[in-house]
C-alpha distance (Angstrom), angle and dihedral (degrees) to the residues before:
residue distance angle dihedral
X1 . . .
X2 3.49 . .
X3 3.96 91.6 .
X4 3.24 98.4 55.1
X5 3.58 104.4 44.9
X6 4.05 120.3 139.7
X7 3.65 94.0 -176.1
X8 3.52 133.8 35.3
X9 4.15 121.4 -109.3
X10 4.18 82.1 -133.6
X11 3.77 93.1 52.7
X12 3.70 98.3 40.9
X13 3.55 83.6 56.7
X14 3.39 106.8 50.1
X15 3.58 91.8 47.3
X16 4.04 93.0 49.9
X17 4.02 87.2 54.1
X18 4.18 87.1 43.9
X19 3.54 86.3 56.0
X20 3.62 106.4 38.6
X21 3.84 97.3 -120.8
X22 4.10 134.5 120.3
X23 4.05 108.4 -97.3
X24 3.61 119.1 -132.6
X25 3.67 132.4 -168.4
X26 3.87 106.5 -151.3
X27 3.71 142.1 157.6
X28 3.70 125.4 -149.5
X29 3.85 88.7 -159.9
X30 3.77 94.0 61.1
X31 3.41 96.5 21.3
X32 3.83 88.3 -126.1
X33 4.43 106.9 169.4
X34 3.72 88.5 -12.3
X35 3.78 95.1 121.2
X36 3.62 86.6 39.5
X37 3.30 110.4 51.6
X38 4.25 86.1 48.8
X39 3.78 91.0 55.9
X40 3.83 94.6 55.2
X41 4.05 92.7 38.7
X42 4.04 85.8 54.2
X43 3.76 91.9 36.6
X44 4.32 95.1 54.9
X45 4.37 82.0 38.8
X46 4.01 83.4 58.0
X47 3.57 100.1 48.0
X48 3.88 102.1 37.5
X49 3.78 77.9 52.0
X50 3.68 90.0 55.6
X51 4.05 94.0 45.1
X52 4.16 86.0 51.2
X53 3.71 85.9 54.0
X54 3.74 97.0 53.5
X55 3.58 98.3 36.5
X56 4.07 82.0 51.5
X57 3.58 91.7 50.1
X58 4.04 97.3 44.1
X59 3.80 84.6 47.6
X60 3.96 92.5 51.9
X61 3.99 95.3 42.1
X62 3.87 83.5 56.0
X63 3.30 97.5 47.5
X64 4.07 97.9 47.5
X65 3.96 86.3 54.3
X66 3.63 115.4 94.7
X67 3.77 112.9 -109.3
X68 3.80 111.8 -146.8
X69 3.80 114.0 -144.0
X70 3.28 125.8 -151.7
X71 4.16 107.2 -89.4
X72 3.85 85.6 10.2
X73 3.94 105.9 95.0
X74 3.89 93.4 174.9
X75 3.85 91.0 64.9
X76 3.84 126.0 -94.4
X77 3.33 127.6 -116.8
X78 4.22 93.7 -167.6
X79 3.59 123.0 108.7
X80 3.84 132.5 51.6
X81 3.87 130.7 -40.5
X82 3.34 121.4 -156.8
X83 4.13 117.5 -151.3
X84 3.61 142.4 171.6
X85 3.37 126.0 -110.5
X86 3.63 139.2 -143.0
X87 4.09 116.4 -78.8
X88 3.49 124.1 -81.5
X89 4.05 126.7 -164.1
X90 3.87 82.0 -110.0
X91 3.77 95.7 60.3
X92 3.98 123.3 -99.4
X93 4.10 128.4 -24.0
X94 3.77 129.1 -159.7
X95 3.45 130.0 -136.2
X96 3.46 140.7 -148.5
X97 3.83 124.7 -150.9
């Protein structure tokens, strides 16, 4: 495998730990980590998908509560909400509205 490298073990590396994400060395030709490395890609998908979901949920629960306000003793709905957004490659963002 060595020979026919494109990219080098070192730099693979470095940019798997700059990126946050597992490194694998694989080869299509041999098929060498190739099922691997797919499982744990659609294994971190599946639970960052999960963590959106709660964080969604938690953020929606809050926001369906009343909010009571200081002189306002029917619950205010003034102020700023904080929710969570739709996945990005980079992981999650928050939003203000």
């Amino acid at each position: 495998m060595e020979d026919a490298r494109e990219v080098s073990k070192e730099d693979g590396q470095a940019l798997a730990q700059k990126l946050s994400c597992p490194f694998f060395e694989t080869s299509a030709k041999t098929r060498v980590n190739v099922e691997e490395a797919f499982n744990t890609l659609v294994r971190n998908m599946r639970a960052n998908m999960d963590f959106i979901r709660q964080k969604e949920e938690e953020q929606n629960n809050m926001l369906d509560s009343p909010r009571r306000g200081k002189d306002d003793k029917k619950g205010s709905k003034r102020g700023s909400r904080v929710g969570v957004s739709k996945p990005t490659l980079g992981g999650v963002k928050c939003v203000l509205s």
